[in-house]
N, CA, C and O of each residue as an XYZ file, in Angstrom:
896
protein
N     186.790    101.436    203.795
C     186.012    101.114    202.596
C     185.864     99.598    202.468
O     186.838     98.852    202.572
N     184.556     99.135    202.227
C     184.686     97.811    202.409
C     184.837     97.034    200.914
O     185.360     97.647    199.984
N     184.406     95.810    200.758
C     184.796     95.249    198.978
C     184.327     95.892    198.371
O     184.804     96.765    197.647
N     182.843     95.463    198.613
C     181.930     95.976    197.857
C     181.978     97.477    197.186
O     181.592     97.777    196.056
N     182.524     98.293    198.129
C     182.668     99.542    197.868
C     183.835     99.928    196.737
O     183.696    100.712    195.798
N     185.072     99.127    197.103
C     186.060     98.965    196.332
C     185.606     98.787    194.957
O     185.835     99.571    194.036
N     184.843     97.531    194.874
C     184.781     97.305    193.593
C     183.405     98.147    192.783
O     183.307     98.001    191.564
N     182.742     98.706    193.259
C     182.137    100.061    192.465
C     182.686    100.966    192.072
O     182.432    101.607    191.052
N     184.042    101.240    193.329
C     184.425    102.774    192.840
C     185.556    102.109    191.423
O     185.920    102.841    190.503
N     185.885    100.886    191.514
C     186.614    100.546    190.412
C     186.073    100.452    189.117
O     186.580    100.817    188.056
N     184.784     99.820    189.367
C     184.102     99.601    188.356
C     183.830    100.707    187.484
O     184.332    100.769    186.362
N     182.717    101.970    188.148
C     182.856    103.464    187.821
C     184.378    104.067    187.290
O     184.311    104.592    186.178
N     185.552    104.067    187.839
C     186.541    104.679    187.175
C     186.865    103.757    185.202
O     187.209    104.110    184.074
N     186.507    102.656    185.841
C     186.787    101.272    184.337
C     185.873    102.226    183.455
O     186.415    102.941    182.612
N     184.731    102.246    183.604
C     183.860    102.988    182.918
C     183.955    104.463    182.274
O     183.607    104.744    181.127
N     184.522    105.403    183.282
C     184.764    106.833    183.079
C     186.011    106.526    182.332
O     186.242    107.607    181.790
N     186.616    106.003    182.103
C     188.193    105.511    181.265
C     187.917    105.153    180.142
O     188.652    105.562    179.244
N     186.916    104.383    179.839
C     186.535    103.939    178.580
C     185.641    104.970    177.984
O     185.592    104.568    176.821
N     184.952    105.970    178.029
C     184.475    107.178    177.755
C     185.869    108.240    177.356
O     186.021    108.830    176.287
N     186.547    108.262    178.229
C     187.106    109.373    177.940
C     188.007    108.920    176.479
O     188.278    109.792    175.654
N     188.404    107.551    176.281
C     189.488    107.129    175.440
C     188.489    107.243    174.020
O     188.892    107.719    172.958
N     187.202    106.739    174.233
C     186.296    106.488    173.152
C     186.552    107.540    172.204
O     186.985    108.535    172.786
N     186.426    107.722    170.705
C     185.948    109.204    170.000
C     187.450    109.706    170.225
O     187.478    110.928    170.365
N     188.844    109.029    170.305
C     189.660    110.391    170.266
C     190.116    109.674    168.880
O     190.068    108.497    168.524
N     190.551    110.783    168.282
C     191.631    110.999    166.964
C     192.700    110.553    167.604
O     193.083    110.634    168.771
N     193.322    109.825    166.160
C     194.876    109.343    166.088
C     195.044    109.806    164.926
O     194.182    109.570    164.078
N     196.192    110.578    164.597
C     196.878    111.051    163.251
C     198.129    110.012    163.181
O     199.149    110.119    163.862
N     197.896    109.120    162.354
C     199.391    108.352    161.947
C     199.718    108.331    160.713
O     199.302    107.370    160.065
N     200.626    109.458    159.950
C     201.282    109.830    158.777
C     200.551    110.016    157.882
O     200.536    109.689    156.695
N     199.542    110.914    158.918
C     198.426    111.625    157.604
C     197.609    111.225    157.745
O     196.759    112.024    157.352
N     196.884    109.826    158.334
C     195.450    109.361    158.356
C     194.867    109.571    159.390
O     195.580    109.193    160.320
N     193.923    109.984    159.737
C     193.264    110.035    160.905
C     192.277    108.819    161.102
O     191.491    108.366    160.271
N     192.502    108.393    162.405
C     191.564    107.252    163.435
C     191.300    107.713    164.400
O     192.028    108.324    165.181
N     189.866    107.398    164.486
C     189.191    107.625    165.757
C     189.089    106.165    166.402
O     188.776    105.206    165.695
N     189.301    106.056    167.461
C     189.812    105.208    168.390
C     188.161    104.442    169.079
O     187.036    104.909    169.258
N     188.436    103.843    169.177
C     186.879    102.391    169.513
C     187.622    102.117    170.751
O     188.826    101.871    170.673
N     187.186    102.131    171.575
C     187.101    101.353    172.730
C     186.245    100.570    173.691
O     185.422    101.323    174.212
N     186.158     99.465    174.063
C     185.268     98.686    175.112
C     185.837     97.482    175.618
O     186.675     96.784    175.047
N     185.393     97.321    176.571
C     185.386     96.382    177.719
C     185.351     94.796    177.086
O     184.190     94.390    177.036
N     186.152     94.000    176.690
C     186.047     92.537    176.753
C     184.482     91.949    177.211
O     184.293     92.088    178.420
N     183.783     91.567    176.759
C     182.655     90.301    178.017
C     182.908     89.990    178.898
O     182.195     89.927    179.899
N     184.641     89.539    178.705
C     184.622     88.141    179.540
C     184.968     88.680    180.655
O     184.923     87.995    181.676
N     185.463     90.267    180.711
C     185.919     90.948    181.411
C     185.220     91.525    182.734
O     185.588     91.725    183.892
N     183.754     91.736    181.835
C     182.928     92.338    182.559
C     181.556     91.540    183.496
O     180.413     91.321    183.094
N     182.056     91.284    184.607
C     181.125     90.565    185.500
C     179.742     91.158    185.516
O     178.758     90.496    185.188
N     179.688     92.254    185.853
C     178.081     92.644    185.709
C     177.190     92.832    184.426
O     176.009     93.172    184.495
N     177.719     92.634    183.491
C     177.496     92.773    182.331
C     177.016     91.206    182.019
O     175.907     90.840    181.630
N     178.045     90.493    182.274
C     177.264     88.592    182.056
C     176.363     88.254    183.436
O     175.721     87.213    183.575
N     176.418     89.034    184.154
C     174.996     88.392    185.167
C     174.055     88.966    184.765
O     173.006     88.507    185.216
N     173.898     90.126    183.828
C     172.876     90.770    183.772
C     172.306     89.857    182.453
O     171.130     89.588    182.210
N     173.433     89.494    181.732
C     173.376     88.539    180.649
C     172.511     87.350    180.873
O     171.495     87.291    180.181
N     172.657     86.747    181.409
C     172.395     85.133    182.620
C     170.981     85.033    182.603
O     170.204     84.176    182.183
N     170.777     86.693    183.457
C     169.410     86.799    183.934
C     168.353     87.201    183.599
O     167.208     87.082    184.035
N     169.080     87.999    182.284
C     168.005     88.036    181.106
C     167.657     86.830    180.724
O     166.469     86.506    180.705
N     168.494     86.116    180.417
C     168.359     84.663    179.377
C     167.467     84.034    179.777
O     166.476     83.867    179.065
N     167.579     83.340    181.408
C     166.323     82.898    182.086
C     165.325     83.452    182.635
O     164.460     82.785    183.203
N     165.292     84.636    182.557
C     163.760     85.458    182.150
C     162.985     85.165    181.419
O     161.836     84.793    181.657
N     163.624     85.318    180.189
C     162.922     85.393    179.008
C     162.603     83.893    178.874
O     161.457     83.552    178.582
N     163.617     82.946    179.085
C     162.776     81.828    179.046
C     161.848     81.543    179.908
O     160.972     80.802    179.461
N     161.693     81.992    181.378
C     160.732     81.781    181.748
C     159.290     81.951    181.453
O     158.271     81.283    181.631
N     159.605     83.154    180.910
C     158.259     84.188    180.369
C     157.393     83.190    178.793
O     156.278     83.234    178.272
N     158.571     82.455    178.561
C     158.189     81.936    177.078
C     158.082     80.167    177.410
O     158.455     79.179    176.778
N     157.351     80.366    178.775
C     157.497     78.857    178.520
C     155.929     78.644    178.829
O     155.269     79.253    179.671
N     155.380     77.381    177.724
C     154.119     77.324    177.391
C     153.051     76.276    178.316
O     151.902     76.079    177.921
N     153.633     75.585    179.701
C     153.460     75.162    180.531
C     153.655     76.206    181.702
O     154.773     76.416    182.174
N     152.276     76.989    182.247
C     152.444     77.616    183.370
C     152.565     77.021    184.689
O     152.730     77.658    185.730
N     152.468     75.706    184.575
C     152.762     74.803    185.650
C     154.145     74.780    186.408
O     154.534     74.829    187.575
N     154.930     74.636    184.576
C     156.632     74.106    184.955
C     157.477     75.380    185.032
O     158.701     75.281    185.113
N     156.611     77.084    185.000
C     157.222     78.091    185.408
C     158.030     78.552    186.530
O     157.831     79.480    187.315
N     159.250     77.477    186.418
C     160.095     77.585    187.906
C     161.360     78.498    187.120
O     161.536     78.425    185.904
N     161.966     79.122    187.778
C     162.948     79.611    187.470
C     164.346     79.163    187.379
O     164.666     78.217    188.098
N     165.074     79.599    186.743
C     166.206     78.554    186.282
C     167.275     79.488    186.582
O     167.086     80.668    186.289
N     168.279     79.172    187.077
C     169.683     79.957    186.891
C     170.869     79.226    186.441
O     170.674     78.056    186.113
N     172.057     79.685    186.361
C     173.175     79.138    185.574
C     173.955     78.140    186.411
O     173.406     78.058    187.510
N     175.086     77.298    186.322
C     175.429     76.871    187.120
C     177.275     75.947    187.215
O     177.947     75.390    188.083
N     177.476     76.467    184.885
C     178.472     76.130    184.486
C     178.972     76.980    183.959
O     178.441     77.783    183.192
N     180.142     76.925    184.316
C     181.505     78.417    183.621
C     181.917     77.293    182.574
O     181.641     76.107    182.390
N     182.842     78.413    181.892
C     183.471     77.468    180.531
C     184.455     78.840    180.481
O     184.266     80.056    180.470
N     185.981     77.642    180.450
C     187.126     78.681    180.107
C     187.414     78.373    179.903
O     187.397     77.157    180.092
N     188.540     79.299    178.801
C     189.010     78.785    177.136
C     190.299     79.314    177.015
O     190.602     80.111    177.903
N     191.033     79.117    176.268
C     192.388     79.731    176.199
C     193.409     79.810    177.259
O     194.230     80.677    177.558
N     193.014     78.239    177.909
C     194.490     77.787    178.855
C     195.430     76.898    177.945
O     195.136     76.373    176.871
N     196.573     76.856    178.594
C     197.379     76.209    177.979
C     197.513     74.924    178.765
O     197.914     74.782    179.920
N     197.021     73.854    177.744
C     197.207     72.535    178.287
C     197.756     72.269    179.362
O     197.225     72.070    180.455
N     199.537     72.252    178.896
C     200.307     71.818    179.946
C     200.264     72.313    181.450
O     200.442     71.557    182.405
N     199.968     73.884    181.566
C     199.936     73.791    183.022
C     198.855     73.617    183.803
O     198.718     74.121    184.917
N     197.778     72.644    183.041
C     196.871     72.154    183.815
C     197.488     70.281    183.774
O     196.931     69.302    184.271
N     198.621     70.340    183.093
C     198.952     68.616    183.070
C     199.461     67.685    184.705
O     199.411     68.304    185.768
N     199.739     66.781    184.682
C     200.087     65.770    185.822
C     202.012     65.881    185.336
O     202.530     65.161    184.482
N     202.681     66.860    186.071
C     204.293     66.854    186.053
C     204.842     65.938    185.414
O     204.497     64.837    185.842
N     205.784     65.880    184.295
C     206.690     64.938    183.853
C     206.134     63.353    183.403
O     206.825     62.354    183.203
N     204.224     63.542    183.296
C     203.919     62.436    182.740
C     203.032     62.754    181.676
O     202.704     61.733    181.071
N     202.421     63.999    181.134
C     201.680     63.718    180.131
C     201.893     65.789    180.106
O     202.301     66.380    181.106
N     201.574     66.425    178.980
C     201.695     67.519    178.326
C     200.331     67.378    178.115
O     200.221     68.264    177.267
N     198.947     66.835    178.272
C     197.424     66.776    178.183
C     197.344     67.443    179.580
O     198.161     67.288    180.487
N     195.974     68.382    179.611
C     195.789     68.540    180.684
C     194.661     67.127    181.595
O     193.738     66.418    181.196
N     195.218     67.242    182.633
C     194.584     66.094    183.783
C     193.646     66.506    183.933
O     193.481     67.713    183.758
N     192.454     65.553    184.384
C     191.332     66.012    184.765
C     191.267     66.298    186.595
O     190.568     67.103    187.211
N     192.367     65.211    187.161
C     192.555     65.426    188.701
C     193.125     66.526    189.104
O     192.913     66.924    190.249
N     194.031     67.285    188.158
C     194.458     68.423    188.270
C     193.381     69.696    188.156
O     193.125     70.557    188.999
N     192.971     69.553    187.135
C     192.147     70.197    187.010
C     190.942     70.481    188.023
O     190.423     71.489    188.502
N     190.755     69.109    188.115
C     189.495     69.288    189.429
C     190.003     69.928    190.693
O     189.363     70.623    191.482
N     191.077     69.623    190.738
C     191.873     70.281    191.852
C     191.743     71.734    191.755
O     190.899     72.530    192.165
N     192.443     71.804    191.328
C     191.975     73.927    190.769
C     190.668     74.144    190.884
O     190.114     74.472    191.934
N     190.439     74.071    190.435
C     188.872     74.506    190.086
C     188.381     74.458    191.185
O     187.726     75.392    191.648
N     188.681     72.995    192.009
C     187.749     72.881    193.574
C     188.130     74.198    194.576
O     187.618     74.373    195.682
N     188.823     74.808    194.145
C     189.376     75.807    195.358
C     188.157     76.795    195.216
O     187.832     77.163    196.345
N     187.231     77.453    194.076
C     186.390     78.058    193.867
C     185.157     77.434    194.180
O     184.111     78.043    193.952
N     185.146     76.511    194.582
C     183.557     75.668    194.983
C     183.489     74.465    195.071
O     184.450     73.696    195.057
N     182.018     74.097    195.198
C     182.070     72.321    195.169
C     181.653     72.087    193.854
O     180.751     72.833    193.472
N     182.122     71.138    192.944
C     182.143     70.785    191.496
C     181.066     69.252    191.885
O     181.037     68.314    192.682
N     180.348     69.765    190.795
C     179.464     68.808    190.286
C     179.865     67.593    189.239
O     179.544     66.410    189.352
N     180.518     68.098    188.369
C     181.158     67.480    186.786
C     181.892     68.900    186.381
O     181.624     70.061    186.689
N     183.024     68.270    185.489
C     183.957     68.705    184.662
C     184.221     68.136    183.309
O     184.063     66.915    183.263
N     184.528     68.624    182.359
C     185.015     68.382    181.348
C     185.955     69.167    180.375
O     185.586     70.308    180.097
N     187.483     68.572    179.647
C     188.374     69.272    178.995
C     188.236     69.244    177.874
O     188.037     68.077    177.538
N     188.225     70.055    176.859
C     188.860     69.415    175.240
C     190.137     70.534    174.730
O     190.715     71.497    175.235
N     190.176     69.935    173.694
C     191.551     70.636    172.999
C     190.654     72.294    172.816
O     189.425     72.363    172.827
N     191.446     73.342    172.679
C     190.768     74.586    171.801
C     191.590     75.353    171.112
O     191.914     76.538    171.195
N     192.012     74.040    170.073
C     192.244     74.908    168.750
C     192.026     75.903    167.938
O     192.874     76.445    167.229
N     190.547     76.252    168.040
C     189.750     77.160    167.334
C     189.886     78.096    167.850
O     189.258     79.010    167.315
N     190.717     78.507    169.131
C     190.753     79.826    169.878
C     191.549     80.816    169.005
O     192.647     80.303    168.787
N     191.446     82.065    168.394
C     192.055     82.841    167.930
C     192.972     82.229    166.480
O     194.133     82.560    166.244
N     192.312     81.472    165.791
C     192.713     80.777    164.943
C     192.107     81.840    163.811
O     191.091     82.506    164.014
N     193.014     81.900    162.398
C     193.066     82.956    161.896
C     192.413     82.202    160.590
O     192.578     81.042    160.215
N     191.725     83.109    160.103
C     190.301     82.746    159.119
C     191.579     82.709    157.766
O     191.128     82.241    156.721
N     192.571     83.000    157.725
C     193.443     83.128    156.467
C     194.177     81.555    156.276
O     194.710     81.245    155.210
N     194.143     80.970    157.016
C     194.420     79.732    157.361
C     196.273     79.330    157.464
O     196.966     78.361    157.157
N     196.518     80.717    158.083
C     197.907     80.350    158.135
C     198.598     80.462    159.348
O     199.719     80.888    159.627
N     197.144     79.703    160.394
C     197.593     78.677    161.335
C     197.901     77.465    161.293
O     198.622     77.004    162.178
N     197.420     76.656    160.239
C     197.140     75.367    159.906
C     198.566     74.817    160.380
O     198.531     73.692    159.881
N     199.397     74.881    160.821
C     200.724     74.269    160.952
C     200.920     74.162    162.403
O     201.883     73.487    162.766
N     200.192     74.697    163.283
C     200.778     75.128    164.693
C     199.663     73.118    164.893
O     198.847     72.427    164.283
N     200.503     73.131    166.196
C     200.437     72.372    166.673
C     199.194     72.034    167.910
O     199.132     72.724    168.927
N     198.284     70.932    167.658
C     197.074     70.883    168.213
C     196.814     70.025    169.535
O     197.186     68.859    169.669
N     196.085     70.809    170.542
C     196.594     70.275    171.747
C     197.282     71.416    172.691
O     197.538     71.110    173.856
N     197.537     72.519    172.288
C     198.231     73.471    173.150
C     197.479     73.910    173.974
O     197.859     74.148    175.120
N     196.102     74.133    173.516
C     195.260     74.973    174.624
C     194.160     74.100    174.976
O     193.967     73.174    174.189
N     193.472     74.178    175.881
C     192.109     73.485    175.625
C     191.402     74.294    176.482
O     192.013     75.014    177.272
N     189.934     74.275    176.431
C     188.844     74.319    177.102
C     188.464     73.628    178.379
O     188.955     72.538    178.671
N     187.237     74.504    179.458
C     187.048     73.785    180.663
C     185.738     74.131    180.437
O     185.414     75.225    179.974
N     184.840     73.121    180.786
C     183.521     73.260    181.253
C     183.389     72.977    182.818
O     183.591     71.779    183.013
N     183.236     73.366    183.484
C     182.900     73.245    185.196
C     181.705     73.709    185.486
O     181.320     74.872    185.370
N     181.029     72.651    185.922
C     179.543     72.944    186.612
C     179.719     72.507    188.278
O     180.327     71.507    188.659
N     179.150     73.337    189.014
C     179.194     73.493    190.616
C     177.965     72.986    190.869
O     177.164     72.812    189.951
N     177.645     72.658    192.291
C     176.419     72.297    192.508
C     175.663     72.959    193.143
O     174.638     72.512    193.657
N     176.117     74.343    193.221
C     175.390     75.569    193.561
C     175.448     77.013    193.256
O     176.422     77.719    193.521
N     174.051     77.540    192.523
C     174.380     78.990    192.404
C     175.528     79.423    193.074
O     176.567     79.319    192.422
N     175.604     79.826    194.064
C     175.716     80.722    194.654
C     177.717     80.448    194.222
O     178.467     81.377    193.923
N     178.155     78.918    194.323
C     179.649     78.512    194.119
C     179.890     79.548    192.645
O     180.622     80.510    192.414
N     178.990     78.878    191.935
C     178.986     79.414    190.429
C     179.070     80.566    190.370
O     179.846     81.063    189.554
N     178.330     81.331    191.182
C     178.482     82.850    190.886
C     179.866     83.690    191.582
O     180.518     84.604    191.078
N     180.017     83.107    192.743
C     181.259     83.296    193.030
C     182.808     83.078    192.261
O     183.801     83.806    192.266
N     182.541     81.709    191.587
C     183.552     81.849    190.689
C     183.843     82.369    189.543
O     184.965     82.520    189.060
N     182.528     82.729    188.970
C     182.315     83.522    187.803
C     183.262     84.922    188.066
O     184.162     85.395    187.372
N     182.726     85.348    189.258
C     183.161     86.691    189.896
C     185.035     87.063    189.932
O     185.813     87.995    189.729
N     185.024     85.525    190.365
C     186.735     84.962    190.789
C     187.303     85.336    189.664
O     188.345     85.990    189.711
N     186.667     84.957    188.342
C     187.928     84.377    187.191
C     187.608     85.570    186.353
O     188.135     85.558    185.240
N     186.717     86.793    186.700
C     186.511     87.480    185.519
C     187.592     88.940    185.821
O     187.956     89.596    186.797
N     187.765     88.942    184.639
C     188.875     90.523    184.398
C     190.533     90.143    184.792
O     191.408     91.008    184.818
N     190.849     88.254    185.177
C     192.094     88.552    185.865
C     193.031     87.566    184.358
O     192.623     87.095    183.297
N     193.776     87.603    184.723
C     195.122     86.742    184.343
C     195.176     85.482    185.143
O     194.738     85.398    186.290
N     195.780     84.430    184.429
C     196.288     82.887    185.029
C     198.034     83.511    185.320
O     198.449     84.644    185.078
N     198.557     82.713    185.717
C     199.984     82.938    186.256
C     200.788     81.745    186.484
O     200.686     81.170    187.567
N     201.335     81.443    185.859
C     201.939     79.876    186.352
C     203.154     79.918    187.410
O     204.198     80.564    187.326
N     202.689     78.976    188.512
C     203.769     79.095    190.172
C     205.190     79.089    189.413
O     205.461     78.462    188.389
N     206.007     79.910    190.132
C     206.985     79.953    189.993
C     207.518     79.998    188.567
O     208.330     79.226    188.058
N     206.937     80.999    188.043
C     207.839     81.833    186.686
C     207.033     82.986    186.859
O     206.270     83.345    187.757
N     207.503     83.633    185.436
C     206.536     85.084    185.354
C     205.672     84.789    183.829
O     205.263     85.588    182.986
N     205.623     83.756    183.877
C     204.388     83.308    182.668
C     203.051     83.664    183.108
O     202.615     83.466    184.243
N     202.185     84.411    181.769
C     201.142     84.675    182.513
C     200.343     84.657    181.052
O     200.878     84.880    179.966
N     198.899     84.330    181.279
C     197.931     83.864    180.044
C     196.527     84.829    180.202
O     196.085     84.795    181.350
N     195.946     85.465    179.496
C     194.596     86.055    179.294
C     193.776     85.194    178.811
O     193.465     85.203    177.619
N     193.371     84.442    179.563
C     192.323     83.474    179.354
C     190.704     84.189    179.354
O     190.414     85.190    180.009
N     189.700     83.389    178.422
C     188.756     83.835    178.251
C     187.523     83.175    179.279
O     187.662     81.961    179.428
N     186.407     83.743    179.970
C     185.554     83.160    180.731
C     184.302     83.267    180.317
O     184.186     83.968    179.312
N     183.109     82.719    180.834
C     181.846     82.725    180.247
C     181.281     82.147    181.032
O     181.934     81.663    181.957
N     179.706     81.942    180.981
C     179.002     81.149    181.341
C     177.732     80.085    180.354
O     176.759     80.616    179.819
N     177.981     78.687    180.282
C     177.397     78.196    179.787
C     176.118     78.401    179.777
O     175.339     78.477    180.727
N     175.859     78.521    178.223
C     174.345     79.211    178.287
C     173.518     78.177    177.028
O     172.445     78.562    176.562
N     174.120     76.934    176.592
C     173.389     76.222    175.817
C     173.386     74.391    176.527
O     173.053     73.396    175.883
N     173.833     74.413    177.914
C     173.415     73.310    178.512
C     174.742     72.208    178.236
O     174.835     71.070    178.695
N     175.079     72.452    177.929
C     176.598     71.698    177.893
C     176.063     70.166    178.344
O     175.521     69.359    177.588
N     176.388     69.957    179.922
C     175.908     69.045    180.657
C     174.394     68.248    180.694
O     174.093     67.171    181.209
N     173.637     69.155    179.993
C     171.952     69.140    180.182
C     171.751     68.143    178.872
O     171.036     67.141    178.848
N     172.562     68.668    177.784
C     172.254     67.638    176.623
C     172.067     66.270    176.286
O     172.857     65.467    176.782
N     171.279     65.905    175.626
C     171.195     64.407    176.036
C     172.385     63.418    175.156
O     172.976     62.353    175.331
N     172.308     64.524    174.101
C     173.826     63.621    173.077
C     175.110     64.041    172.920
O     175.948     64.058    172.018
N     174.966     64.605    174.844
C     176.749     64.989    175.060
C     177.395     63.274    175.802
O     177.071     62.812    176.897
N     177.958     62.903    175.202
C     179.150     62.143    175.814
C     180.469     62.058    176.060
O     181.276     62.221    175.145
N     180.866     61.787    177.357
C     182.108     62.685    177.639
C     183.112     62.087    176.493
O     182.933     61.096    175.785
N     184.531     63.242    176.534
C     185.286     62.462    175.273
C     186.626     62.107    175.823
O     187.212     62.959    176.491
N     187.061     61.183    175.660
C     187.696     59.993    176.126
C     189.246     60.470    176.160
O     189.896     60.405    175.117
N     189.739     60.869    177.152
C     191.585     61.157    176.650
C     192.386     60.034    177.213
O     192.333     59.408    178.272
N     193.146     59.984    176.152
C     194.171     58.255    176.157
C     195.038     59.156    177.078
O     194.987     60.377    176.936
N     196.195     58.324    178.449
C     196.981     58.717    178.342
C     198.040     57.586    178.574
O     197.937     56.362    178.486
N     199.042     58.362    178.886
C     200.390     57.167    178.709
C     200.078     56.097    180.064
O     199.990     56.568    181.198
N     199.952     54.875    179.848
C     199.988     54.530    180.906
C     201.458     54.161    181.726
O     202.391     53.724    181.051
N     201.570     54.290    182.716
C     202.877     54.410    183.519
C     203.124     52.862    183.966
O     204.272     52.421    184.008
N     202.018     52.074    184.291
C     202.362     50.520    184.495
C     202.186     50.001    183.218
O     201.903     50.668    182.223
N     202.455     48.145    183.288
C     202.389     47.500    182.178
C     200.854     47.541    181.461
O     199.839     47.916    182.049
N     200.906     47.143    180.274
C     199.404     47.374    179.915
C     198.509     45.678    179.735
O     198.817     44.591    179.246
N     197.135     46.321    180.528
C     196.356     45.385    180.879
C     195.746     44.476    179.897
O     194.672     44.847    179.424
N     196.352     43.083    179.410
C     196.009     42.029    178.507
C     195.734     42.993    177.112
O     194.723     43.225    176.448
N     197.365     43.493    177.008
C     197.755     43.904    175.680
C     197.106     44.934    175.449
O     197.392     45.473    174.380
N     196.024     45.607    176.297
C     195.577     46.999    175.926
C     195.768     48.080    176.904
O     196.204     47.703    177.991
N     195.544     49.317    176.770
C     196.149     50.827    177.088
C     194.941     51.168    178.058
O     193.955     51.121    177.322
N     194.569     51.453    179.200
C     193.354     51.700    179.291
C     193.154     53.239    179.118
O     194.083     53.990    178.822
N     191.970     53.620    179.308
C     191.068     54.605    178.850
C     191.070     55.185    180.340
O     191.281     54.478    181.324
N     190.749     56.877    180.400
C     190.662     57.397    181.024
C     189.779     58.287    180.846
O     190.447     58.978    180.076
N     187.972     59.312    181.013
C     187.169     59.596    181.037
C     187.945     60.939    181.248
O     188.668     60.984    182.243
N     187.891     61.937    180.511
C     187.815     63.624    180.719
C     186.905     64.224    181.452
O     186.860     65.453    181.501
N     185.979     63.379    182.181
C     184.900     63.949    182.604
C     184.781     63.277    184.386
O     184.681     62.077    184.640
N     184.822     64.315    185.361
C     184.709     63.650    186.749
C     183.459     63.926    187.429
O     183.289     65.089    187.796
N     182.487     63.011    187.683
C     181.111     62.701    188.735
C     181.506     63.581    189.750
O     182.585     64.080    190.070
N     180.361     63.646    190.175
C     180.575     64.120    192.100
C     180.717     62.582    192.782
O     181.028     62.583    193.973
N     180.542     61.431    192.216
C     180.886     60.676    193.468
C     182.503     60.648    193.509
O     183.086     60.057    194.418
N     183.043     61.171    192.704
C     184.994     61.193    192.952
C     184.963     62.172    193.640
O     186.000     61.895    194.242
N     184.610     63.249    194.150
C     184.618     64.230    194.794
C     185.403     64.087    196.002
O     186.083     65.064    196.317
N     185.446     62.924    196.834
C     185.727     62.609    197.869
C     187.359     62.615    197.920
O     187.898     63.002    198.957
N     188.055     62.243    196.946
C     189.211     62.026    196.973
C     190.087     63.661    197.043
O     191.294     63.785    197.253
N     189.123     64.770    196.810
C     189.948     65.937    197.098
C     189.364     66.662    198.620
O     189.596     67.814    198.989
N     188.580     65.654    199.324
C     188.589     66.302    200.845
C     189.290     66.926    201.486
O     190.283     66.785    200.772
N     189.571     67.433    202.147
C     190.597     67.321    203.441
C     190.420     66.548    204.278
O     191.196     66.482    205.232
C-alpha cells in the first residue's frame, strides 16, 4: 500500500468515526445529550486546501482587470499555540529566537521570511480570569516559503500532529492555518522588534535591537 493510499484509507475511517459518534445520546443523572462531533480545521488538510482554493478562485473570478487575471496561490502558514521557550536560544533568553526558529521551520522547505509574536489571545477566556497568567508564554509563527509546492508540503507536515519537545514527554496541540489576509503582502506590516539580553558589553551605552523577522538573504547561514 503506498502513502497515498494510506492516507485515504485513514482519512475515510477519520470520517466514518465521526458519523458514527455524531447524534449519540449521553444520559448523565437524568439529562440527556446528544453528542456533536467534528474534525478541528486545523486538523483537516483537505478541508483547508479546498479552503485556499476556493479563496483564490473567487478572487480571481472577481477581479475587475481581465488583464491582471493570473492566478494566485498561498504561500504562508501561521502557527499558534507554541510555547515560547522551546523555540528559545538554551540558557540565554525564554523569547523564542528567530535563528531557532528558522532553523525548524527550514527542515520543511526553503523560507522566504519569518516572523514571531507573543499569543496571548490563544484560548484566553472571555470571563477575564486569565488576566493574571503571565505574557509571553506562547507566541505565534508566520512562515512564508518561496514555493507552492514547500508550502503545501508543510501545510500537509504540521496538520493533525502534536509538537514534542527532544528529550522529555512534553507534548503541545498546536494550532495551524494558512495565511489568508497577506500578512507579508501588507504595506503597513512592520516587523516587530524583540529586545534581547545582550551577552557582550553594550554598544556606547545602548542594548542593541534584534529584528523578529529573517530575509532570504540570511538564508545562507543555515546551508549545509
Amino acid at each position: 500500500m503506498t502513502r497515498e493510499q494510506e492516507e485515504e484509507k485513514y482519512s475515510q475511517w477519520r470520517s466514518s468515526l465521526v458519523e458514527k459518534l455524531a447524534g449519540i445520546e449521553l444520559n448523565l443523572k437524568g439529562v440527556v445529550y446528544q453528542m456533536s462531533v467534528e474534525i478541528p480545521a486545523s486538523d483537516d488538510f483537505e478541508a483547508m486546501k479546498k479552503s485556499w482554493e476556493d479563496f483564490y478562485s473567487s478572487e480571481l473570478y472577481s477581479s475587475r482587470n481581465p488583464v491582471r487575471k493570473i492566478a494566485k496561490r498561498p504561500d504562508t502558514i501561521l502557527v499558534r499555540g507554541v510555547p515560547s521557550r522551546w523555540f528559545a536560544e538554551t540558557r540565554i533568553s525564554s523569547k523564542a529566537s528567530t535563528l531557532v526558529t528558522h532553523t525548524i521551520f527550514s527542515a520543511l522547505g526553503k523560507i522566504r521570511t519569518l516572523n514571531i509574536s507573543n499569543d496571548d489571545e490563544l484560548g484566553a477566556s472571555k470571563d477575564e480570569t486569565n488576566k493574571g497568567l503571565i505574557s509571553g508564554l506562547n507566541c505565534k509563527v508566520w512562515v512564508q516559503f518561496e514555493s507552492y509546492d514547500d508550502f503545501h508540503n508543510a501545510m500537509k507536515a504540521l496538520c493533525g500532529r502534536s509538537l514534542e519537545k527532544e528529550g522529555s514527554r512534553l507534548k503541545v496541540d498546536y494550532e495551524v492555518t494558512w495565511d489568508s489576509e497577506g500578512f507579508f503582502r501588507n504595506a503597513q506590516y512592520e516587523p516587530a522588534q524583540t529586545k534581547l539580553e545582550e551577552r557582550d558589553a553594550p554598544v556606547h551605552g545602548r542594548k542593541k535591537h534584534y529584528t523578529s523577522r529573517i530575509e532570504s538573504d540570511h538564508r545562507k547561514r543555515f546551508r549545509d
